[in-house]
C-alpha positions as CSV (number, residue, x, y, z in Angstrom):
1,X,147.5,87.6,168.3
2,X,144.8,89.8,167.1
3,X,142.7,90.7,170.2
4,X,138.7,90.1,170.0
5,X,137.9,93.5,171.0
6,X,139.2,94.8,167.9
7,X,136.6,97.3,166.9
8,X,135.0,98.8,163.3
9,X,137.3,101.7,164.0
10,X,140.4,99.6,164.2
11,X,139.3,98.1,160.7
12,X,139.0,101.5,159.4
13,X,142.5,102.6,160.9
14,X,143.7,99.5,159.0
15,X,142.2,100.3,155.8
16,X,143.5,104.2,155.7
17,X,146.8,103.3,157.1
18,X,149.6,105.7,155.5
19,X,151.3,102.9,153.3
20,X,147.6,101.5,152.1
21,X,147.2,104.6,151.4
22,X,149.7,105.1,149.5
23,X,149.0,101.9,147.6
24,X,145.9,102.7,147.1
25,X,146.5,105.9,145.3
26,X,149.5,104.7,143.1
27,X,146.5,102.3,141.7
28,X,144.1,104.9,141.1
29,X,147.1,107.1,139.5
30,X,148.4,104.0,137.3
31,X,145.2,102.9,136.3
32,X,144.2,106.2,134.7
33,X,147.9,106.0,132.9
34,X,146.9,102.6,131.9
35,X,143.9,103.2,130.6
36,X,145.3,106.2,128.2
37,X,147.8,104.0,127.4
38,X,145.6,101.2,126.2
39,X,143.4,103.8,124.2
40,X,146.5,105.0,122.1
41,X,148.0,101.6,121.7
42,X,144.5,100.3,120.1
43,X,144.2,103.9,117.7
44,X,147.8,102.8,116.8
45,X,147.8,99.3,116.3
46,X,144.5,99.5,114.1
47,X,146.1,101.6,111.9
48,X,148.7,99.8,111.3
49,X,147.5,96.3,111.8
50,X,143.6,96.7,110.9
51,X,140.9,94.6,112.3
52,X,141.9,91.3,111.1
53,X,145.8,91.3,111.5
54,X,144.6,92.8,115.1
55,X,142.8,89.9,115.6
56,X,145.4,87.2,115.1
57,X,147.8,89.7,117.9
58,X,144.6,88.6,120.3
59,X,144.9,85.1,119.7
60,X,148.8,85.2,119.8
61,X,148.0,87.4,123.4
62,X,146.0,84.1,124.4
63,X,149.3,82.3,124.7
64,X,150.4,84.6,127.9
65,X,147.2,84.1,129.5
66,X,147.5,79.4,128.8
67,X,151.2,80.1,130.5
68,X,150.4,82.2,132.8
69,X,149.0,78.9,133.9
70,X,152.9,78.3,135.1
71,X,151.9,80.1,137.7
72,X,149.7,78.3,139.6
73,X,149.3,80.7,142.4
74,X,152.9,80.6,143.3
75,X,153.2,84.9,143.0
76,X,150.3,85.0,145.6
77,X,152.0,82.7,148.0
78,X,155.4,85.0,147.7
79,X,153.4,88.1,148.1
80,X,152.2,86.9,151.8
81,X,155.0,84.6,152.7
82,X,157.9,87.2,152.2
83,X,155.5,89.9,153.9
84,X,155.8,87.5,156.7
85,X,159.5,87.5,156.9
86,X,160.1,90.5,156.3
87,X,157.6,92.1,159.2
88,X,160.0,89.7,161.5
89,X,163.2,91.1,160.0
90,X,164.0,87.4,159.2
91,X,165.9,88.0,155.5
92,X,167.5,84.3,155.7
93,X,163.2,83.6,155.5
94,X,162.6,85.9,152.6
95,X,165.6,84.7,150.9
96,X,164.7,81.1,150.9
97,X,160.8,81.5,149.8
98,X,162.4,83.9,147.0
99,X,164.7,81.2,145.5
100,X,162.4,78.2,146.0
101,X,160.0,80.5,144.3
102,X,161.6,81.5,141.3
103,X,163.1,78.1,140.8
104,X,159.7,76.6,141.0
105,X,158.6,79.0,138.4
106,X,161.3,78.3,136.3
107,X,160.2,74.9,136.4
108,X,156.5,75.0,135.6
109,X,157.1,77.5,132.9
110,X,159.4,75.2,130.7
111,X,157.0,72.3,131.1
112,X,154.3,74.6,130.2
113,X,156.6,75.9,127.0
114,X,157.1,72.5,126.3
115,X,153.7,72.0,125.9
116,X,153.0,74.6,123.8
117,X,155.7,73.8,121.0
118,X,154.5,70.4,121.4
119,X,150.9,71.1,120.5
120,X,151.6,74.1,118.3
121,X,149.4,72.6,115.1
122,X,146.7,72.3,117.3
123,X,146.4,75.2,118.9
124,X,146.4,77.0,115.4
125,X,143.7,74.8,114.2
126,X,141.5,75.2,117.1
127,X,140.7,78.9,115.6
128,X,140.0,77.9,111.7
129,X,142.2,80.6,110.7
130,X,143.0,80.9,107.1
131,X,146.3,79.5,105.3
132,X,147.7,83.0,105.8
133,X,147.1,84.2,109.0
134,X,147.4,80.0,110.5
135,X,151.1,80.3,108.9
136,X,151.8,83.9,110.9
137,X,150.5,82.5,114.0
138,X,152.5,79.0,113.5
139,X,155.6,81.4,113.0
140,X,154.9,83.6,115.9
141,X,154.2,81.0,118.5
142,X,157.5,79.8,119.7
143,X,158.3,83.4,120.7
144,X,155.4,84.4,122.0
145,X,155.8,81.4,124.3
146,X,159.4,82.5,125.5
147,X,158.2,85.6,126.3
148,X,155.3,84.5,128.8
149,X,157.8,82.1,130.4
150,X,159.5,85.3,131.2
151,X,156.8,87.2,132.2
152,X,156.5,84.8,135.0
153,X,159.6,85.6,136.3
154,X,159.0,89.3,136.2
155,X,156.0,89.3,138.2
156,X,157.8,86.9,140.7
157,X,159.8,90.5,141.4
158,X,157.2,92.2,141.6
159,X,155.3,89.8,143.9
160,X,158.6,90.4,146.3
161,X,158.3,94.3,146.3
162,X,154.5,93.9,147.2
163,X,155.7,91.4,149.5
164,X,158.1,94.1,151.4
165,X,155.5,96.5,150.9
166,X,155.3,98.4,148.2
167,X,153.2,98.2,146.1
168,X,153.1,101.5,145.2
169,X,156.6,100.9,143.6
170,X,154.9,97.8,141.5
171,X,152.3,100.0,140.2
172,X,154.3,102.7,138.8
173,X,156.9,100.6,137.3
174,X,154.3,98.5,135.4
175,X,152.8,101.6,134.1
176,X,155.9,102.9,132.5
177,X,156.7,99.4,131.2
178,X,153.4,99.9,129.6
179,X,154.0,103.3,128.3
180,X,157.7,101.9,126.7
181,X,155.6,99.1,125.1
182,X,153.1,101.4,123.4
183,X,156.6,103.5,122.2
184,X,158.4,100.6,121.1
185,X,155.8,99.1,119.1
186,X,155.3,102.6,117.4
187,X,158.6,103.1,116.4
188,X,158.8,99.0,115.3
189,X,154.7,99.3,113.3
190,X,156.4,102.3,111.6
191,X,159.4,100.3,110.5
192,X,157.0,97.6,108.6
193,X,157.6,94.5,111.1
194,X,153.8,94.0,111.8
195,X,152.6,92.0,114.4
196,X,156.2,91.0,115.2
197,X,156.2,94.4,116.5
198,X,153.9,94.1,119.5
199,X,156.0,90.7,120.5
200,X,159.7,92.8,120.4
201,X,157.6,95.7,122.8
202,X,156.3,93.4,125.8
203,X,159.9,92.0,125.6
204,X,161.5,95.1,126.2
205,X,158.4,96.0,128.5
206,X,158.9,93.2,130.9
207,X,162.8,93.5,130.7
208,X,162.2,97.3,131.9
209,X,159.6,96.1,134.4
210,X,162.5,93.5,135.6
211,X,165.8,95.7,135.6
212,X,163.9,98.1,137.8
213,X,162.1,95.9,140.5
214,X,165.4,94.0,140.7
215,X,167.3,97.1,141.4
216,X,164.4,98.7,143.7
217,X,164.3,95.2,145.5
218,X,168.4,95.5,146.2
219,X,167.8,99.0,147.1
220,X,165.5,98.0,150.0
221,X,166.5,94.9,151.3
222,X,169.9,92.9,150.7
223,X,168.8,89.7,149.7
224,X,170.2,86.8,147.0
225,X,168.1,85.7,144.6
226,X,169.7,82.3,142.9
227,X,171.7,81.0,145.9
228,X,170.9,77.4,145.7
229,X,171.5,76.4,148.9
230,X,168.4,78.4,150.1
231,X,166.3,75.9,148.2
232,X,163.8,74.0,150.8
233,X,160.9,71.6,150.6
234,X,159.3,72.7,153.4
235,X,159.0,76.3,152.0
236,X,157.8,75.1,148.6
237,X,155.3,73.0,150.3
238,X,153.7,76.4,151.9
239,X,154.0,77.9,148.8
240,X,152.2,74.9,147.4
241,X,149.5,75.0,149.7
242,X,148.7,78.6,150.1
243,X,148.8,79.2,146.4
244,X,147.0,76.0,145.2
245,X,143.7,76.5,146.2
246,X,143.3,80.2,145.3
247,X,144.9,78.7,141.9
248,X,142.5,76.0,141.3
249,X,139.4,78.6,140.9
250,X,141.7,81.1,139.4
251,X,142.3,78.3,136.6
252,X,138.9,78.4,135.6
253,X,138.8,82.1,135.0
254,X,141.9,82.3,133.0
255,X,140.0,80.2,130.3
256,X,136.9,82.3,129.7
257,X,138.7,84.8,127.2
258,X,140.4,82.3,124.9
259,X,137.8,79.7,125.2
260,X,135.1,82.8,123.8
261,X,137.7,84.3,121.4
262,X,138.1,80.4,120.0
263,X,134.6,80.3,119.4
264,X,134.3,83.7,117.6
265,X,137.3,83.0,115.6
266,X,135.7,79.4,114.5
267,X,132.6,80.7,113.8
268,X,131.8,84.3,113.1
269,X,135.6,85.1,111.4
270,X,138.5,86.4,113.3
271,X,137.9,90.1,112.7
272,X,135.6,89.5,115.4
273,X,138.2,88.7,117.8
274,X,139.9,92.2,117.4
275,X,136.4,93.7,118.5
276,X,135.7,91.4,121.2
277,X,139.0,91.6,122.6
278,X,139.1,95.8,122.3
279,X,135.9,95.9,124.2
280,X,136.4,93.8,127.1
281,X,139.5,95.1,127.1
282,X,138.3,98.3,127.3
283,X,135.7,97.7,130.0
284,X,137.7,96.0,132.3
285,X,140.0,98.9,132.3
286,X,137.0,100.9,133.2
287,X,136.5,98.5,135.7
288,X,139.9,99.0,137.2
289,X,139.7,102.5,137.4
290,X,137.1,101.5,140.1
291,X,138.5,98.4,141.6
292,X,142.0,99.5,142.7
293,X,140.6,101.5,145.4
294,X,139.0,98.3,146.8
295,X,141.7,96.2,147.1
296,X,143.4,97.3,151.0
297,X,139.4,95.5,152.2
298,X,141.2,92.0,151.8
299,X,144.2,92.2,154.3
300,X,142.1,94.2,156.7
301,X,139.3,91.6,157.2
302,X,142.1,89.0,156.9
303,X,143.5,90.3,160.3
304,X,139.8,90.3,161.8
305,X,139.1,86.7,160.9
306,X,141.0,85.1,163.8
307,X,139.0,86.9,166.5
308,X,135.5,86.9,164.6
309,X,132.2,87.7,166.4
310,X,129.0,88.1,165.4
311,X,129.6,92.0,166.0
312,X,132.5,91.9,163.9
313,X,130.4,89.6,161.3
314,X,128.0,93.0,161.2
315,X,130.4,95.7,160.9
316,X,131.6,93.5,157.8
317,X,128.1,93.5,156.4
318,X,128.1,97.1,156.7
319,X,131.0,98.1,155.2
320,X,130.0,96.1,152.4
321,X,126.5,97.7,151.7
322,X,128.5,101.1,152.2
323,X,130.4,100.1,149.4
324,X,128.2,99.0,147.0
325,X,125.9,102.0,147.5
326,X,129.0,104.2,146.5
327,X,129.6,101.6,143.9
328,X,126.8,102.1,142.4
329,X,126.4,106.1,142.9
330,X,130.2,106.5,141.5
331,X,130.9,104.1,139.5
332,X,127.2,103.7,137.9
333,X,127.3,107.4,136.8
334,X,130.4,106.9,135.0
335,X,129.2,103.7,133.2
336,X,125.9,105.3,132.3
337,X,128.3,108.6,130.6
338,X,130.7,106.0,128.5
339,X,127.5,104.3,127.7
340,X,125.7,107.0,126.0
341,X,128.9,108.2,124.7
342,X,130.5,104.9,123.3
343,X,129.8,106.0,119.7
344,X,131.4,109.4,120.0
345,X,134.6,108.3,122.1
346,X,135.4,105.6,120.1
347,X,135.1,107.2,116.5
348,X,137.2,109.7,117.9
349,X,139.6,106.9,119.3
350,X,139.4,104.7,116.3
351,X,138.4,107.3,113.5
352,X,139.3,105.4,109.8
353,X,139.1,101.9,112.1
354,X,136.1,102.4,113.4
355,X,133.2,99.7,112.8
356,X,129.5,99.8,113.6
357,X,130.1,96.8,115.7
358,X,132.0,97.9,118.4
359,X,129.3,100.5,120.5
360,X,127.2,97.8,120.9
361,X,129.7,95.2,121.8
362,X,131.5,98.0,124.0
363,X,128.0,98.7,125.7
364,X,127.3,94.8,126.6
365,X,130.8,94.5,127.9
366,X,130.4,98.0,130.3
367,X,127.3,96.1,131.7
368,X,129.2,92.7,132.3
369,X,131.9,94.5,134.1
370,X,129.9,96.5,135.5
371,X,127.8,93.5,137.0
372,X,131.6,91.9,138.5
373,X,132.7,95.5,139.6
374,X,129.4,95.2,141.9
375,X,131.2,91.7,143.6
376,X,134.1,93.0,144.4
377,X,133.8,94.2,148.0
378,X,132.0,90.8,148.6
379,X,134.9,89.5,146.9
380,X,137.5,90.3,148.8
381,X,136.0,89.9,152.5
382,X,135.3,86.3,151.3
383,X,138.9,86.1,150.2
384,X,140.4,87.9,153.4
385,X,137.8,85.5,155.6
386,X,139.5,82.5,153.8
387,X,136.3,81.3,152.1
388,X,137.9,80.0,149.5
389,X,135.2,77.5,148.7
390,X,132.6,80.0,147.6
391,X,135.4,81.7,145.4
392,X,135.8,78.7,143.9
393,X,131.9,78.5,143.7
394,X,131.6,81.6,142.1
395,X,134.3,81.2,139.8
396,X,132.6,78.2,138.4
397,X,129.1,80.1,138.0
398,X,131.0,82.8,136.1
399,X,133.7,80.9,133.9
400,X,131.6,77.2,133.6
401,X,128.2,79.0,133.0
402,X,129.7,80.8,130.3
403,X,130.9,77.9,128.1
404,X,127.7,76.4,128.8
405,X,125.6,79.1,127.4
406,X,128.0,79.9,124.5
407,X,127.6,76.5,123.4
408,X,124.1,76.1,123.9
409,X,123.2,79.4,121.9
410,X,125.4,78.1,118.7
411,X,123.8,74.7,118.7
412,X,120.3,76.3,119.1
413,X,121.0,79.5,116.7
414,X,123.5,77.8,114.6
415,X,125.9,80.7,114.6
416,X,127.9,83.5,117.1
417,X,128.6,86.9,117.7
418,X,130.0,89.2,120.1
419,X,126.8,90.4,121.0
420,X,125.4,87.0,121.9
421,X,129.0,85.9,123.7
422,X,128.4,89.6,125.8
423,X,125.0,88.7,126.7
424,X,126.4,85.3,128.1
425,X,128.4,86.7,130.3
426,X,126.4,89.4,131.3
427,X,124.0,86.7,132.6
428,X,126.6,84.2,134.6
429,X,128.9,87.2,135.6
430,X,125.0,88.1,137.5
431,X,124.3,84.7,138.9
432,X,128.3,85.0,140.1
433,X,128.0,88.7,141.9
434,X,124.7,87.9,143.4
435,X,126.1,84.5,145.0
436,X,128.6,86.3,146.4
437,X,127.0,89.2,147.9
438,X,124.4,86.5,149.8
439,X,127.1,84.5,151.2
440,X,128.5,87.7,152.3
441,X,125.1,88.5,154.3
442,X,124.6,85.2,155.6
């Protein structure tokens, strides 16, 4: 039982504690691998793929995002409820929130795969694709689909290492997943398979990313992953409960990217998509660079919430005007440089695949990102204070506001770009930062 006296000093003990830490700067160190990672991948897929064939890769991409929706915030729930049993030693605990886990994954994720086979012509025509590139994404679908059935599995293990504490481990085993996907695509582009390519290098990403948090998990703790008997009701419940509301906003989120990159493909081509996709890609990695360093803010105000007074309720203020002054200092110097600079960096990135499009879509995107980077500190003490309703609040600003405005400028202007879809966002992902930063103050 957390005892009310617990002072700003305590937080900050909390939030520089050796293993966060740690965690901390395994982000930091993965996101800059990341980041150079995602820069080569694009210079080499464009080459070999161009703009268009790119394009269709981003829609396929949109299929791990819809199963992703398998989820449904089960890999949160393990995260905190095998932390749980683990800080009480109590493996029987972790073993049976690991299986019921997994098997409930397992479940969700056909149904969802079902789904997807089942409405395959659909989702196709839903972009207005031309006969060829409709036929390759028709072809591709079905495997695309296995493979994000799998990826929910995979971050299941690695929801159990951050669960035991180590997160650390997570981060550096995604990056070099990431790293053997950019290599394995390479070697496949070269070999003339095409878009094929990028599908056979997640797989033998994630089955890296799998082999080596299984083996890592065994190392740490003994513990049995499919033993039926440790199935239980009452566990999945918890799971259930603790993962569905954080899901339900979540949901909303998931939706902006393919609902915008539908609307580009339908109505300003699908080279489009390739653009939009490389530059909100791009940012957000910027973003993360940023971000990473934020995230130990969320357990530490969690552990203040059950003995909250309005002293307590200041200090939390405080450190989040601290932040977003640095926020703003750090990371608004480094926006302003890749602003100016977009043109340069990404002819040198892109050189023969370059377009005239992308600085200013590039640039719109920085300021959108920018604009959520801002929310984060407010963010996560509303998470870590269990506000979950103004999450929810704010996710609907951001994600519902969007569709809203897309569709509102295409029936007033009669057609879409990526400029006008940035400026969209730029506008709700404002209304969403600056909703959470008030509730935060008040």
């Amino acid at each position: 039982m957390l005892n009310k006296s617990l002072n700003f000093k305590t937080v900050l003990r909390r939030i520089t504690s050796t293993q966060l830490r740690i965690n901390m700067l395994s982000g930091v160190v993965t996101a800059v691998i990341n980041t150079v990672a995602l820069f080569v991948a694009v210079r080499i897929y464009l080459h070999f793929l161009g703009w268009e064939t790119y394009g269709v890769w981003a829609i396929l991409a949109t299929v791990l995002t819809f199963v992703q929706l398998g989820d449904i915030g089960i890999s949160q729930s393990v995260i905190k409820l095998v932390a749980e049993g683990y800080g009480r030693r109590d493996i029987e605990d972790v073993q049976r929130y690991v299986t019921t886990a997994l098997t409930m994954l397992c479940t969700s994720g056909i149904v969802l795969l079902a789904i997807v086979l089942i409405l395959r012509n659909t989702i196709v025509a839903a972009f207005k694709l031309n006969y060829e590139d409709a036929k390759l994404v028709s072809s591709l679908l079905p495997y695309i689909s296995i493979l994000s059935v799998y990826v929910l599995i995979v971050q299941s293990f690695n929801s159990i290492l951050s669960g035991i504490g180590r997160m650390d481990i997570v981060n550096y085993i995604q990056s070099i997943g990431r790293v053997l996907s950019v290599i394995a695509a390479t070697i496949l582009l070269c070999s003339g398979l095409g878009v094929a390519s990028l599908i056979i290098a997640n797989a033998v990403s994630y089955l890296f990313i799998h082999i080596a948090s299984f083996i890592c998990i065994r190392r740490i703790v003994k513990i049995h992953f499919l033993r039926m008997r440790n199935l239980d009701m009452q566990r999945a419940k918890r799971i259930l409960s603790f993962g569905g509301t954080v899901f339900s906003g979540s949901i909303l989120s998931m939706f902006l990217g393919p609902f915008n990159k539908m609307m580009l493909s339908r109505y300003a081509g699908v080279s489009t998509v390739g653009v939009y996709e490389l530059a909100f890609t791009a940012s957000m990695a910027v973003r993360g660079l940023i971000e990473t360093g934020l995230r130990p803010l969320m357990p530490a105000v969690s552990g203040l919430s059950a003995g909250m007074t309005d002293g307590i309720k200041n200090k939390i203020s405080q450190i989040n005007i601290r932040l977003l002054k640095l926020i703003c200092i750090f990371g608004g110097s480094l926006y302003c440089v890749l602003a100016v600079f977009a043109p340069f960096l990404l002819k040198l990135l892109l050189r023969d695949r370059f377009t005239e499009a992308l600085p200013g879509a590039f640039r719109i995107m920085l300021f959108a990102s920018f604009l959520t980077l801002l929310g984060v500190p407010a963010y996560y003490i509303i998470m870590g204070l269990g506000k979950l309703r103004v999450f929810i609040t704010a996710t609907v600003i951001s994600t519902i506001g969007n569709f809203v405005l897309v569709i509102a400028y295409y029936c007033l202007m009669g057609h879409i770009s990526v400029y006008s879809v940035g400026i969209c966002m730029v506008i709700c992902f404002a209304a969403s930062t600056a909703y959470l930063i008030y509730e935060v103050r008040h």
